[in-house]
PQR file with spaces between the fields and no chain letter, atoms N, CA, C, O and H, PARSE charges and radii, in Angstrom:
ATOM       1  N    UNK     1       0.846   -1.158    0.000 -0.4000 1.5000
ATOM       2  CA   UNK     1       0.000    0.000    0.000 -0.0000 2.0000
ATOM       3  C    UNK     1       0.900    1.232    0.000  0.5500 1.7000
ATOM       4  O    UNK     1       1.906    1.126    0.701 -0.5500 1.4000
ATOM       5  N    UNK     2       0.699    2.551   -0.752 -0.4000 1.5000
ATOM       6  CA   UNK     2       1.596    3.115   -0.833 -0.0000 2.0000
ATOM       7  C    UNK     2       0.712    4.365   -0.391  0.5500 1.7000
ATOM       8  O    UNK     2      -0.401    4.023   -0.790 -0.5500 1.4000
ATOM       9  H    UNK     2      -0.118    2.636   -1.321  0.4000 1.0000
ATOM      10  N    UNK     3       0.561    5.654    0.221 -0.4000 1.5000
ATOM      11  CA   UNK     3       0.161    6.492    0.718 -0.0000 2.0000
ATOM      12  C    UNK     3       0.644    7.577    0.705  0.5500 1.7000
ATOM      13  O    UNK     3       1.650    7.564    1.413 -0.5500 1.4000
ATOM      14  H    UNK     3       1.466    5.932    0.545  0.4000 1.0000
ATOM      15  N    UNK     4       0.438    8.690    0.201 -0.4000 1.5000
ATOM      16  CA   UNK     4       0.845    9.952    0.352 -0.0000 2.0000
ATOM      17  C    UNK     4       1.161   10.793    1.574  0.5500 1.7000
ATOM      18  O    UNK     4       0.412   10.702    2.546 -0.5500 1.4000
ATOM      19  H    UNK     4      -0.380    8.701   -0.375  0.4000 1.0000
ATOM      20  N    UNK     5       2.085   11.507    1.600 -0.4000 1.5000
ATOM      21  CA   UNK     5       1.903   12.469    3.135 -0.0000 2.0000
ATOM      22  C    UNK     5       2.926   13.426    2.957  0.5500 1.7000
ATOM      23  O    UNK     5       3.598   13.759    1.981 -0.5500 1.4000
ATOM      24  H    UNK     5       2.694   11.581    0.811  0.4000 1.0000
ATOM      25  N    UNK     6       2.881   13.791    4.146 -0.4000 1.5000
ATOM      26  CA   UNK     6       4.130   15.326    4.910 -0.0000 2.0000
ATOM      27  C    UNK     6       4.742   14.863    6.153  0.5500 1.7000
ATOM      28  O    UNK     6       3.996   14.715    7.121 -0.5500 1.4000
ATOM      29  H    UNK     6       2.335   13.521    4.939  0.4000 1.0000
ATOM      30  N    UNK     7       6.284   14.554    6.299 -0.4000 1.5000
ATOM      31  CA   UNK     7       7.096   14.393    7.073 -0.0000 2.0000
ATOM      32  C    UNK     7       7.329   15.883    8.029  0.5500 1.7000
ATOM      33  O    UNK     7       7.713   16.992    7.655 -0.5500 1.4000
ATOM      34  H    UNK     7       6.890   14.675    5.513  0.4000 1.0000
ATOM      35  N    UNK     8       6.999   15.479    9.148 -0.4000 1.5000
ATOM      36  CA   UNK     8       7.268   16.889   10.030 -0.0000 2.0000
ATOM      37  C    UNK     8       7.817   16.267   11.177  0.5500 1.7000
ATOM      38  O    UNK     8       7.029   16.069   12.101 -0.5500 1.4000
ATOM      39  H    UNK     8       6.687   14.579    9.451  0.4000 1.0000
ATOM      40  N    UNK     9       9.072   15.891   11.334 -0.4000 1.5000
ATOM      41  CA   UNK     9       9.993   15.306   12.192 -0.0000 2.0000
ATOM      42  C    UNK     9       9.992   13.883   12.797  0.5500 1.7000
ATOM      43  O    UNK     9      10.644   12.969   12.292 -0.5500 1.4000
ATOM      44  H    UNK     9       9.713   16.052   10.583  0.4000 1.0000
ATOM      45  N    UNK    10       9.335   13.759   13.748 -0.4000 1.5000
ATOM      46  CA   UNK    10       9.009   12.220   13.556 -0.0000 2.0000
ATOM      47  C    UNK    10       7.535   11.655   13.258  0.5500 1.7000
ATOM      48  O    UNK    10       7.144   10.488   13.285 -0.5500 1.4000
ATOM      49  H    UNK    10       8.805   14.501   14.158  0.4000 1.0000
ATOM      50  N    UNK    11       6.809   12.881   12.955 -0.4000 1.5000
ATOM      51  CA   UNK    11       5.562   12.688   12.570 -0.0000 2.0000
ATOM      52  C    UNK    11       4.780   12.974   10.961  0.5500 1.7000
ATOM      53  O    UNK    11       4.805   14.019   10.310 -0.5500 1.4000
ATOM      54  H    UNK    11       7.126   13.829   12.933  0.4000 1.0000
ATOM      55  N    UNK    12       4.208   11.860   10.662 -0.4000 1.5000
ATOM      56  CA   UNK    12       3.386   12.220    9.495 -0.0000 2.0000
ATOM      57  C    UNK    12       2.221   12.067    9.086  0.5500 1.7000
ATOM      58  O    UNK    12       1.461   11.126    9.318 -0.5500 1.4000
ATOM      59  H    UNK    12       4.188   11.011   11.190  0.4000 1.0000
ATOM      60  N    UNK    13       1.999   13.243    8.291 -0.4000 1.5000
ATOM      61  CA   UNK    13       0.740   13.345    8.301 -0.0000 2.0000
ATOM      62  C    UNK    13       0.314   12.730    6.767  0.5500 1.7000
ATOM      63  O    UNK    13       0.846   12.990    5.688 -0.5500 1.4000
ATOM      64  H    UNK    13       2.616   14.007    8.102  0.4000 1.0000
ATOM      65  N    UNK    14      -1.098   11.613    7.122 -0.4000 1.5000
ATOM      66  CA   UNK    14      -1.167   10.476    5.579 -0.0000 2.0000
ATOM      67  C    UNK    14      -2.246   11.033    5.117  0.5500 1.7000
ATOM      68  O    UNK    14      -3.329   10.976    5.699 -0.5500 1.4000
ATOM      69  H    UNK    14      -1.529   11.402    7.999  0.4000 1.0000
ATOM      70  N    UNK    15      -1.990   11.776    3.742 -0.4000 1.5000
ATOM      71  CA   UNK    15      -3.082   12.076    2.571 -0.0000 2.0000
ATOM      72  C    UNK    15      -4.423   11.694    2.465  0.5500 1.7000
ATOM      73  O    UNK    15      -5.278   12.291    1.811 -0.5500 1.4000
ATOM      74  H    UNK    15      -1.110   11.822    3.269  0.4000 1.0000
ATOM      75  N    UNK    16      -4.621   10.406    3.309 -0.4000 1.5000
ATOM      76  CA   UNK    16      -5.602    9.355    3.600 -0.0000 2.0000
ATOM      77  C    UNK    16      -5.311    8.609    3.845  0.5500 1.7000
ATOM      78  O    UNK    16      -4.203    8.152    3.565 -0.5500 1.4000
ATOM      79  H    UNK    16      -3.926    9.921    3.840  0.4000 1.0000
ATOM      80  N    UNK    17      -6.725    7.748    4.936 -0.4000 1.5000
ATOM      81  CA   UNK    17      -6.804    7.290    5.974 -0.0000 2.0000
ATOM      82  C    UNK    17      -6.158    5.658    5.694  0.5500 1.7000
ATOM      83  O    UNK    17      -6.050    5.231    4.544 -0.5500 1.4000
ATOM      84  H    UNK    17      -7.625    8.120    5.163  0.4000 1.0000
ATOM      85  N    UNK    18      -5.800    4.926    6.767 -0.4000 1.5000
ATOM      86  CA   UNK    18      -5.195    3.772    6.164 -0.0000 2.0000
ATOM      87  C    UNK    18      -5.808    2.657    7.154  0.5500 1.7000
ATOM      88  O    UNK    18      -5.237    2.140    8.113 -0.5500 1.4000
ATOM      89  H    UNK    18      -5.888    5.273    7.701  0.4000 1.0000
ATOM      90  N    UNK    19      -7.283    2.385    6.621 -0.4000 1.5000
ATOM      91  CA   UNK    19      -8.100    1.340    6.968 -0.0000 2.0000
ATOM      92  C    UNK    19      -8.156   -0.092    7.310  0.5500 1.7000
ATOM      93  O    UNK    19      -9.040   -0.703    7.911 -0.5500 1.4000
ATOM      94  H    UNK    19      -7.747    2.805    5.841  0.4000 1.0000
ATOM      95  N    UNK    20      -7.291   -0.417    6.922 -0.4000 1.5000
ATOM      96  CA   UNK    20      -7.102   -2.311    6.450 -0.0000 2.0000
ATOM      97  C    UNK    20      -6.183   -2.769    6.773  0.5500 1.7000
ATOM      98  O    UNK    20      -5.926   -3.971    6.693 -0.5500 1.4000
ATOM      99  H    UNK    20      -6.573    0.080    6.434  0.4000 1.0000
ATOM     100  N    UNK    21      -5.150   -1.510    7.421 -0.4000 1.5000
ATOM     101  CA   UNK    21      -3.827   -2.128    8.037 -0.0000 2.0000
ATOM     102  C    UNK    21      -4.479   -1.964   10.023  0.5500 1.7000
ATOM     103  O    UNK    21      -5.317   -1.173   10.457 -0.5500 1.4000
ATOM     104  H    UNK    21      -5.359   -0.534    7.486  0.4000 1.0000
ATOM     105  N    UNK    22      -3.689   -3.033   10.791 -0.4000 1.5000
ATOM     106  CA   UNK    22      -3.485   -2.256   12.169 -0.0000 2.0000
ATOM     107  C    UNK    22      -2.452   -3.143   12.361  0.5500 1.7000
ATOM     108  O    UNK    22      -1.877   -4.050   11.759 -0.5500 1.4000
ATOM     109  H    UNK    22      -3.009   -3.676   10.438  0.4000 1.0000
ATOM     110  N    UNK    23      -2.409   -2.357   13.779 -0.4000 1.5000
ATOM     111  CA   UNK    23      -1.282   -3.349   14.579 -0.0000 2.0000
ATOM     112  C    UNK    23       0.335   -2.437   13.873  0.5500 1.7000
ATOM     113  O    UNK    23       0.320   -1.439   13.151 -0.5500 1.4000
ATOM     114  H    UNK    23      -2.876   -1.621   14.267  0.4000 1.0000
ATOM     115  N    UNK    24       1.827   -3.337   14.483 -0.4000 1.5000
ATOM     116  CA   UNK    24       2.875   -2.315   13.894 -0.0000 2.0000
ATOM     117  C    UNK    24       2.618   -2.615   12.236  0.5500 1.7000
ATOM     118  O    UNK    24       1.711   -3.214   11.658 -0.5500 1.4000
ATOM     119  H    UNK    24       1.839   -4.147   15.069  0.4000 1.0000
ATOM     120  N    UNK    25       4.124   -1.754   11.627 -0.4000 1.5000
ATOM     121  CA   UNK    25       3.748   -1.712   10.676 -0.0000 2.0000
ATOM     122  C    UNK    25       5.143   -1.074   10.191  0.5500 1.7000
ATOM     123  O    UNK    25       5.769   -0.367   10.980 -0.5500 1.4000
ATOM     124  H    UNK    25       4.861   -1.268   12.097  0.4000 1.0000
ATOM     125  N    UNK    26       5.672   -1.339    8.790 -0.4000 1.5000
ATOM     126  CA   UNK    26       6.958   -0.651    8.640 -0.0000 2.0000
ATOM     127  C    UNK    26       6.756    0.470    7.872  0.5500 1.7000
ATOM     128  O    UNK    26       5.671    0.510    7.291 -0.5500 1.4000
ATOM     129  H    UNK    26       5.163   -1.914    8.149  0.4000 1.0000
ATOM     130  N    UNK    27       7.504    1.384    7.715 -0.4000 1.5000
ATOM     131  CA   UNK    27       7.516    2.349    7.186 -0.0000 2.0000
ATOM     132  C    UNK    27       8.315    3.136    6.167  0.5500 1.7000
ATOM     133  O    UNK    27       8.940    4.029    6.740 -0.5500 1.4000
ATOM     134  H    UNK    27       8.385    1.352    8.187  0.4000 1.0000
ATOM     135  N    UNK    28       8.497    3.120    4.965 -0.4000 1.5000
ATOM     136  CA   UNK    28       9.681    3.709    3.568 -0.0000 2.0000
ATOM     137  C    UNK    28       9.226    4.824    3.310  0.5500 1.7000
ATOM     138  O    UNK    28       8.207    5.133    2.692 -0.5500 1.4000
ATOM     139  H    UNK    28       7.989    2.395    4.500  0.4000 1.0000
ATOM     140  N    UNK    29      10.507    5.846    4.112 -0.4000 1.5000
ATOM     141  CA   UNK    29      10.681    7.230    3.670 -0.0000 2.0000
ATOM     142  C    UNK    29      11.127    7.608    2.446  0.5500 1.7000
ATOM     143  O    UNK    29      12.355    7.533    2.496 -0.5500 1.4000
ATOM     144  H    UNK    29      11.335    5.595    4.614  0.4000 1.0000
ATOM     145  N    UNK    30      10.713    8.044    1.171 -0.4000 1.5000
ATOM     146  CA   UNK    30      11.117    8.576    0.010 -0.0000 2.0000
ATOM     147  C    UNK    30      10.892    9.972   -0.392  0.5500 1.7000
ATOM     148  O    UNK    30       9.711   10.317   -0.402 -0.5500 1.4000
ATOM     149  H    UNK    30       9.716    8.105    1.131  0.4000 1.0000
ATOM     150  N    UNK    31      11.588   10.669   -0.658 -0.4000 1.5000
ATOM     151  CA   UNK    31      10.893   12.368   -1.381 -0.0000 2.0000
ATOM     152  C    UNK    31      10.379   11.458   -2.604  0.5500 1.7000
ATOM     153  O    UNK    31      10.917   10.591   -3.293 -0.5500 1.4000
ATOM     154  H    UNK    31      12.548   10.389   -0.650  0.4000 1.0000
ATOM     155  N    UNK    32       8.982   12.092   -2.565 -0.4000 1.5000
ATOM     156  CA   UNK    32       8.130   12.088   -3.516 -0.0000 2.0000
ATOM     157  C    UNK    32       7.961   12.683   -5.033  0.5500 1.7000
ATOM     158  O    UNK    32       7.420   12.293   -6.067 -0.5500 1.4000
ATOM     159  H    UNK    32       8.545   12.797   -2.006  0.4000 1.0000
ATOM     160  N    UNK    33       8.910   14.138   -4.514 -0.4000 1.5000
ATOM     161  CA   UNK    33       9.319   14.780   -6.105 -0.0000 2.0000
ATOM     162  C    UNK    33       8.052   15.920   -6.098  0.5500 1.7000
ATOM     163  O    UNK    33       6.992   15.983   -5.476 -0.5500 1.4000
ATOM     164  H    UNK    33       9.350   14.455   -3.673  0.4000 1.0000
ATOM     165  N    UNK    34       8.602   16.648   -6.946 -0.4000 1.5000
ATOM     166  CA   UNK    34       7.273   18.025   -6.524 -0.0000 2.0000
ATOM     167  C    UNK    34       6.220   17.386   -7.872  0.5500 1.7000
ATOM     168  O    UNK    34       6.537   16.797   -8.906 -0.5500 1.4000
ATOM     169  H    UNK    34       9.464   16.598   -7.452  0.4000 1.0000
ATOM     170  N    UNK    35       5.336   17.656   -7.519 -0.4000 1.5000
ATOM     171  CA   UNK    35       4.249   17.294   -8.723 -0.0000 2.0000
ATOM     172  C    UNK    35       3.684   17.732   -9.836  0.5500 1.7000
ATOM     173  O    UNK    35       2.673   17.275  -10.370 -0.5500 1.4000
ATOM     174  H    UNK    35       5.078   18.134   -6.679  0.4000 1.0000
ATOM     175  N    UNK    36       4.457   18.779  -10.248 -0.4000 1.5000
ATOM     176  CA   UNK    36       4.730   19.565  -11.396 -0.0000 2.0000
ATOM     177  C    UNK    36       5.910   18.756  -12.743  0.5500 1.7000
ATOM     178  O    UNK    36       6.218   19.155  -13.866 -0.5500 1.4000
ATOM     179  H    UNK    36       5.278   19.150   -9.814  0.4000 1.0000
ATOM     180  N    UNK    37       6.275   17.618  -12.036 -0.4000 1.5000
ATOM     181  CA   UNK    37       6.897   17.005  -13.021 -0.0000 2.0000
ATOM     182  C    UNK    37       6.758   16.536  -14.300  0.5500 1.7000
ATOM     183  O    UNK    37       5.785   15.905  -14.712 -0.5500 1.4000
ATOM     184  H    UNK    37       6.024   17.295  -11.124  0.4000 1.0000
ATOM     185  N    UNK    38       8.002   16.928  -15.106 -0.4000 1.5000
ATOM     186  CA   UNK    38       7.723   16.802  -16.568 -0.0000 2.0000
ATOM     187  C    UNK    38       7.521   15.353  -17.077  0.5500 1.7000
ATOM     188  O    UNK    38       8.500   14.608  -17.127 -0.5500 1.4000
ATOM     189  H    UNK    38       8.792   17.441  -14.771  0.4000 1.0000
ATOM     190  N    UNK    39       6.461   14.975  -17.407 -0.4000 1.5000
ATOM     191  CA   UNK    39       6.167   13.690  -18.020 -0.0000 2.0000
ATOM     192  C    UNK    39       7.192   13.066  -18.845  0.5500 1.7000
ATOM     193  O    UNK    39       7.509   13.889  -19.704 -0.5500 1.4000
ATOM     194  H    UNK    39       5.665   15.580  -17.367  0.4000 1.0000
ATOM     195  N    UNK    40       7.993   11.762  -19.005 -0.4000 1.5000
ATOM     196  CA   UNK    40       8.977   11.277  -19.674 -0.0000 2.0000
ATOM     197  C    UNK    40       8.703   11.510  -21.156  0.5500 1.7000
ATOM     198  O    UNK    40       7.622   11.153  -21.623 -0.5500 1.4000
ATOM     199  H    UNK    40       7.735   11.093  -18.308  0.4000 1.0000
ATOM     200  N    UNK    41       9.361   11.923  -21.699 -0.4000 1.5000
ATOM     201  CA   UNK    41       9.361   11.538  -23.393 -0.0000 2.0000
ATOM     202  C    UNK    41       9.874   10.379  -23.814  0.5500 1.7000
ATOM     203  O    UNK    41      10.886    9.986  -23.233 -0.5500 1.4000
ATOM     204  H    UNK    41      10.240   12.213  -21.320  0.4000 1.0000
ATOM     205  N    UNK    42       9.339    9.602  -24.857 -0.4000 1.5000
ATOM     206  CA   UNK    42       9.761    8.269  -25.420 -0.0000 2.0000
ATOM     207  C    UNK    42      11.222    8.805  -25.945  0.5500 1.7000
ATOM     208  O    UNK    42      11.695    9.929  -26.113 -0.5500 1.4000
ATOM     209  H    UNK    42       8.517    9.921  -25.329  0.4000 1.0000
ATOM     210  N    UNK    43      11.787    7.272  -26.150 -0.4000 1.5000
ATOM     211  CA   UNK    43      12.822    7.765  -27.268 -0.0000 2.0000
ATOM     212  C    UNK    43      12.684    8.129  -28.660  0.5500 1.7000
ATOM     213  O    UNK    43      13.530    8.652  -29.385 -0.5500 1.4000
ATOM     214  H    UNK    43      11.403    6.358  -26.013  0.4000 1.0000
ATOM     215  N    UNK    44      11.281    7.716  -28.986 -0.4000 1.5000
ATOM     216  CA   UNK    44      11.165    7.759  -30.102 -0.0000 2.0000
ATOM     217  C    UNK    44      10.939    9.033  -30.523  0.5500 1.7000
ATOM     218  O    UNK    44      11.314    9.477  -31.608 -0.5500 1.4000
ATOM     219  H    UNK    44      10.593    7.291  -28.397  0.4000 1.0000
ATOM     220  N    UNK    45      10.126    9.837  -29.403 -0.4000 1.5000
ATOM     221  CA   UNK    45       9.857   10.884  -29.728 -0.0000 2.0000
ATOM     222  C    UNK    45      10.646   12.421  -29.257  0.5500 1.7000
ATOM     223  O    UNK    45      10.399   13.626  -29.281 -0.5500 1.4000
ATOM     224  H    UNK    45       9.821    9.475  -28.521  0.4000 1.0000
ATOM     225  N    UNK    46      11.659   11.557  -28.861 -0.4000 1.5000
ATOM     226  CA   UNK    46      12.877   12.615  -28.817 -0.0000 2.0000
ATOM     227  C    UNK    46      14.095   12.378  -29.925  0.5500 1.7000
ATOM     228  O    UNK    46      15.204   12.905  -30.013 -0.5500 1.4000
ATOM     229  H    UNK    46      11.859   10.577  -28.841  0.4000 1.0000
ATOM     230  N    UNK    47      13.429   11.366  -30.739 -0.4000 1.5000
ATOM     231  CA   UNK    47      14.650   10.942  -31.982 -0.0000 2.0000
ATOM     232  C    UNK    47      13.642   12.104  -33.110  0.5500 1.7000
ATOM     233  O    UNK    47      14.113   13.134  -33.593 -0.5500 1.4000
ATOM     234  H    UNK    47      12.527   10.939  -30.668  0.4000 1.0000
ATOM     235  N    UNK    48      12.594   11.742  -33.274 -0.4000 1.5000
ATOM     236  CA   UNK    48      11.945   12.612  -34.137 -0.0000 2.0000
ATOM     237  C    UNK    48      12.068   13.769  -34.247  0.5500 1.7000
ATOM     238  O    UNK    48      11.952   14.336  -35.334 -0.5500 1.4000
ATOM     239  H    UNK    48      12.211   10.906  -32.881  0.4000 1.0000
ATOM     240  N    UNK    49      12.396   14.523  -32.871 -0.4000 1.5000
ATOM     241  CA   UNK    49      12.441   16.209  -32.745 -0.0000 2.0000
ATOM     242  C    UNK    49      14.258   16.498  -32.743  0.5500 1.7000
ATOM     243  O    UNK    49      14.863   17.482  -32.318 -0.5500 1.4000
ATOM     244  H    UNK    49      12.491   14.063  -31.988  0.4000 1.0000
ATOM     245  N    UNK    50      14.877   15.056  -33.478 -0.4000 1.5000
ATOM     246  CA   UNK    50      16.865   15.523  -33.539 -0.0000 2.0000
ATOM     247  C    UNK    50      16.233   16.287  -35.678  0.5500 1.7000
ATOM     248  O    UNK    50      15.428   16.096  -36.590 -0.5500 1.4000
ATOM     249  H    UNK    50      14.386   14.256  -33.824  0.4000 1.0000
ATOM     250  N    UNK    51      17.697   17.350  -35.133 -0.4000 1.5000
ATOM     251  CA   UNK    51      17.279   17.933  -37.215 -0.0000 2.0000
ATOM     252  C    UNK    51      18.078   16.349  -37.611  0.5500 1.7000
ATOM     253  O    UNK    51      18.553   15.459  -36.905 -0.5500 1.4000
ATOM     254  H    UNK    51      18.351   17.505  -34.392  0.4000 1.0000
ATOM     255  N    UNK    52      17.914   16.577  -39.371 -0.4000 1.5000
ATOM     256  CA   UNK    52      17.858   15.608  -39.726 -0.0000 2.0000
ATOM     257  C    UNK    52      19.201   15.843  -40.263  0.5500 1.7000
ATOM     258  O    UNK    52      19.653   16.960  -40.516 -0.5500 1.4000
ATOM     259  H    UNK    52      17.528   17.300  -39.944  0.4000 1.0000
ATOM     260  N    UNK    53      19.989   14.418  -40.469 -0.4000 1.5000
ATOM     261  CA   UNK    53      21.281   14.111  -40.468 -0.0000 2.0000
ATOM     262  C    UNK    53      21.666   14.779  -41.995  0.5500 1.7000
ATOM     263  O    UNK    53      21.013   15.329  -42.882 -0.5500 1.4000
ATOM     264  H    UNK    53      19.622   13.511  -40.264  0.4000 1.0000
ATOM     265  N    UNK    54      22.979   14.447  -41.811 -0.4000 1.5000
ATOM     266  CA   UNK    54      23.964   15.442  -43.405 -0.0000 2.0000
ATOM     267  C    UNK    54      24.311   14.236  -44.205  0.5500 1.7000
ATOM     268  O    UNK    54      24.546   14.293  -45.412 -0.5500 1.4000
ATOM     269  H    UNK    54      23.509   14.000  -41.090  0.4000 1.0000
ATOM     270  N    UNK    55      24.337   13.109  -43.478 -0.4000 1.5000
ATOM     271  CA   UNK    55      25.455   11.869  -44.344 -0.0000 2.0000
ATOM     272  C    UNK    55      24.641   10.774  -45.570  0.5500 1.7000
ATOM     273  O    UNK    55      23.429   10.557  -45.562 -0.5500 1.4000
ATOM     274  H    UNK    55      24.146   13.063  -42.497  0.4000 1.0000
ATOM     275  N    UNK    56      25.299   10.377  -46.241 -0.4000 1.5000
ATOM     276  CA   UNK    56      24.454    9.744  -46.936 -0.0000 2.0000
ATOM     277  C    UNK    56      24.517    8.368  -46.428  0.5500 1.7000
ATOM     278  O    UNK    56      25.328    8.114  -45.537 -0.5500 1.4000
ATOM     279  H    UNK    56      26.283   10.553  -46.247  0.4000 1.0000
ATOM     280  N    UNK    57      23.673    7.361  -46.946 -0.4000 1.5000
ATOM     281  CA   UNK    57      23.623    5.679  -46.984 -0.0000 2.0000
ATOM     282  C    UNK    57      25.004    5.318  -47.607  0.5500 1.7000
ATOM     283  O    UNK    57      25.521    4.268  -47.224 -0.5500 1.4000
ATOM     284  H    UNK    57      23.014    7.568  -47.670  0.4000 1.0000
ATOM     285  N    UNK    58      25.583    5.997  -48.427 -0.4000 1.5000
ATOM     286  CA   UNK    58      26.957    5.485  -49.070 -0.0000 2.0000
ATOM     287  C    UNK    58      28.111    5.863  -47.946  0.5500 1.7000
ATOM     288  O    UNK    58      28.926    5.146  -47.365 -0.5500 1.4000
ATOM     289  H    UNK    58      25.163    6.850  -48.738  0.4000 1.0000
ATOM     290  N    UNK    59      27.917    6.908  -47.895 -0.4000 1.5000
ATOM     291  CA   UNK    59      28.967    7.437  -46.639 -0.0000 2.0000
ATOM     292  C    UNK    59      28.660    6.347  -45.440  0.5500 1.7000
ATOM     293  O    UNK    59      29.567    5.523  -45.551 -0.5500 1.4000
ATOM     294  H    UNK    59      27.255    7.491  -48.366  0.4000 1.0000
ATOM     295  N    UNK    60      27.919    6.007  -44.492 -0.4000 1.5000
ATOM     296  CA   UNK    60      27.483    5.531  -43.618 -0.0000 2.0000
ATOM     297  C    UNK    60      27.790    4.029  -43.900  0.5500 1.7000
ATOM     298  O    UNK    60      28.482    3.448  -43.063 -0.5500 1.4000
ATOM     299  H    UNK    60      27.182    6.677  -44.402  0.4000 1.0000
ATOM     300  N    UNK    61      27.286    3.237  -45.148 -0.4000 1.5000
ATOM     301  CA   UNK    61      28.200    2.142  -45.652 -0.0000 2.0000
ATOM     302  C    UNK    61      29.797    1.797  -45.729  0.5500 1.7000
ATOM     303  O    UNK    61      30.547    0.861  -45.454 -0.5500 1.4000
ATOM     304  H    UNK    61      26.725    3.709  -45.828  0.4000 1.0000
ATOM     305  N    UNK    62      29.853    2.905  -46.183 -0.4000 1.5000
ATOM     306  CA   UNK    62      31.179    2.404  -46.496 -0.0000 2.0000
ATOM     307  C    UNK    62      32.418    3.286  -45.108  0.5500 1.7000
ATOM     308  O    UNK    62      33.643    3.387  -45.177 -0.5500 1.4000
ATOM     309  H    UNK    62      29.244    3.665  -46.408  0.4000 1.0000
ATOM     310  N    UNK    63      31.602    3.710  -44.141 -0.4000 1.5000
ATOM     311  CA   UNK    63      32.571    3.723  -43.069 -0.0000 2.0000
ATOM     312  C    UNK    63      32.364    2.417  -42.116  0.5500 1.7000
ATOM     313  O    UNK    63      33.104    2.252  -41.146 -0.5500 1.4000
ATOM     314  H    UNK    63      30.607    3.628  -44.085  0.4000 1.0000
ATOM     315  N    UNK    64      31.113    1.311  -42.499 -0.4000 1.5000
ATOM     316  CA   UNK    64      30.952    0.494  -42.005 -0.0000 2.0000
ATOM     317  C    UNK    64      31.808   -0.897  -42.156  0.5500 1.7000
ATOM     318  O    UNK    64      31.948   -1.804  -41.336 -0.5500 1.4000
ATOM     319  H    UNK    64      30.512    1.445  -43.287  0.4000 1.0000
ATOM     320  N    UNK    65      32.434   -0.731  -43.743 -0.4000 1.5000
ATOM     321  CA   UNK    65      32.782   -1.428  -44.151 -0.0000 2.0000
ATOM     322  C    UNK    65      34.220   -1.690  -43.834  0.5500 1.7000
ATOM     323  O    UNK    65      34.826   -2.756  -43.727 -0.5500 1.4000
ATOM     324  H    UNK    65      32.320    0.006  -44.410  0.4000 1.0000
ATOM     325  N    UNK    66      34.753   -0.013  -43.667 -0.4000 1.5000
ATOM     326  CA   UNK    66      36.079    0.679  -43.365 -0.0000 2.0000
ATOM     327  C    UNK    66      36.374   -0.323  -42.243  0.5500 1.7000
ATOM     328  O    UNK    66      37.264   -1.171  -42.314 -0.5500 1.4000
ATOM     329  H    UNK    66      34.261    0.854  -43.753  0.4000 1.0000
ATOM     330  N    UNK    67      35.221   -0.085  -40.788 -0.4000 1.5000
ATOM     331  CA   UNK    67      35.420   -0.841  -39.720 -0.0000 2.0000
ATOM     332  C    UNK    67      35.590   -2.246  -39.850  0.5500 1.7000
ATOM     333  O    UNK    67      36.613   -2.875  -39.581 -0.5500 1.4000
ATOM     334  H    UNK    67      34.497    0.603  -40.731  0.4000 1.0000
ATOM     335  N    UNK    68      34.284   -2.789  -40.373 -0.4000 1.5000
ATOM     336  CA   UNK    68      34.911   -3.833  -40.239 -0.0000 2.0000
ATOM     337  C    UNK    68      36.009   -4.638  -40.809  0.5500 1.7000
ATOM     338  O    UNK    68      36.404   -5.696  -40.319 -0.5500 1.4000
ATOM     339  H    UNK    68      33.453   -2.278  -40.592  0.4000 1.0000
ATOM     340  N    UNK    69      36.424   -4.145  -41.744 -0.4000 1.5000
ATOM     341  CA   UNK    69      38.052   -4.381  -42.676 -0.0000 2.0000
ATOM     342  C    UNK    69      39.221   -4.037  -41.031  0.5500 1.7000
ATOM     343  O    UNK    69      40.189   -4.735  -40.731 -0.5500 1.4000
ATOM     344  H    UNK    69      36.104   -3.285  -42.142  0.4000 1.0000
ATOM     345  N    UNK    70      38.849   -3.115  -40.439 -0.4000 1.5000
ATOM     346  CA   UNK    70      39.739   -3.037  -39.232 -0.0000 2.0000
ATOM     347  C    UNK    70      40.026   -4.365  -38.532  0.5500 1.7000
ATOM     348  O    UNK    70      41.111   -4.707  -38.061 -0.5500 1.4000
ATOM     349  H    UNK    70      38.063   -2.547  -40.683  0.4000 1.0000
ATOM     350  N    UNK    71      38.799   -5.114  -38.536 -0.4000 1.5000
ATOM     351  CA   UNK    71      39.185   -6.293  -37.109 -0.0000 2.0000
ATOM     352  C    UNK    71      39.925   -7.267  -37.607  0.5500 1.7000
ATOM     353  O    UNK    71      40.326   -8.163  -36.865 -0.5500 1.4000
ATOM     354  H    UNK    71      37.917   -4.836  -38.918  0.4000 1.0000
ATOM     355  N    UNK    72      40.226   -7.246  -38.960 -0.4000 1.5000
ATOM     356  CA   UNK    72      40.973   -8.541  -39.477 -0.0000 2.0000
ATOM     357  C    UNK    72      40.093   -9.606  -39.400  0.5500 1.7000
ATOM     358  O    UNK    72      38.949   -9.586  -39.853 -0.5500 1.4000
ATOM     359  H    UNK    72      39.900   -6.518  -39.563  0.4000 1.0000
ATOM     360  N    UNK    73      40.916  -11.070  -38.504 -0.4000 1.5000
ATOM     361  CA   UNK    73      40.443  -12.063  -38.718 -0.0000 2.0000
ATOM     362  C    UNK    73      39.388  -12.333  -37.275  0.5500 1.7000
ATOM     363  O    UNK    73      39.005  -13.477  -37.031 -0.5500 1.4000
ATOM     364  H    UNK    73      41.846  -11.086  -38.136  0.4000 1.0000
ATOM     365  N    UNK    74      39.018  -11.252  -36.453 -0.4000 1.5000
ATOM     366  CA   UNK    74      38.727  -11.634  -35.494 -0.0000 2.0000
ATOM     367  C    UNK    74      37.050  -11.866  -35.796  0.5500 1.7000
ATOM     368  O    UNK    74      36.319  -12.312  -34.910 -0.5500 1.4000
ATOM     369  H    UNK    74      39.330  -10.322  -36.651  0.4000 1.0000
């Protein structure tokens, strides 16, 4: 169960009420992060908004080719 709140020293106060638990109980302190946070962007849609490249398919080939002529026999 995960619950919202405000840490005010050794006390906190829970966003809402927590019904279904009693008895002890453990407790994971985390900052929550302010809630104005910017929603993730995909990768995809941060590849879409790069400008678009200078090189050609031949260029890009044949530095591929360059490489692998590098490894020899490995």
């Amino acid at each position: 169960m995960v619950v919202r709140g405000r840490l005010h020293g050794r006390h906190i106060d829970l966003d809402e009420s927590v019904d279904r638990l009693e008895g002890e109980v453990e407790v994971v302190v985390r900052a929550a992060g302010p809630a104005h946070t910017k929603p993730v962007e995909s990768i995809f849609e941060f590849i879409r908004k790069l400008p678009p490249g200078t090189r050609t398919k031949e260029d890009i080939d044949r530095q591929i080719v360059e490489e692998r002529d590098s490894w020899g026999d490995r």
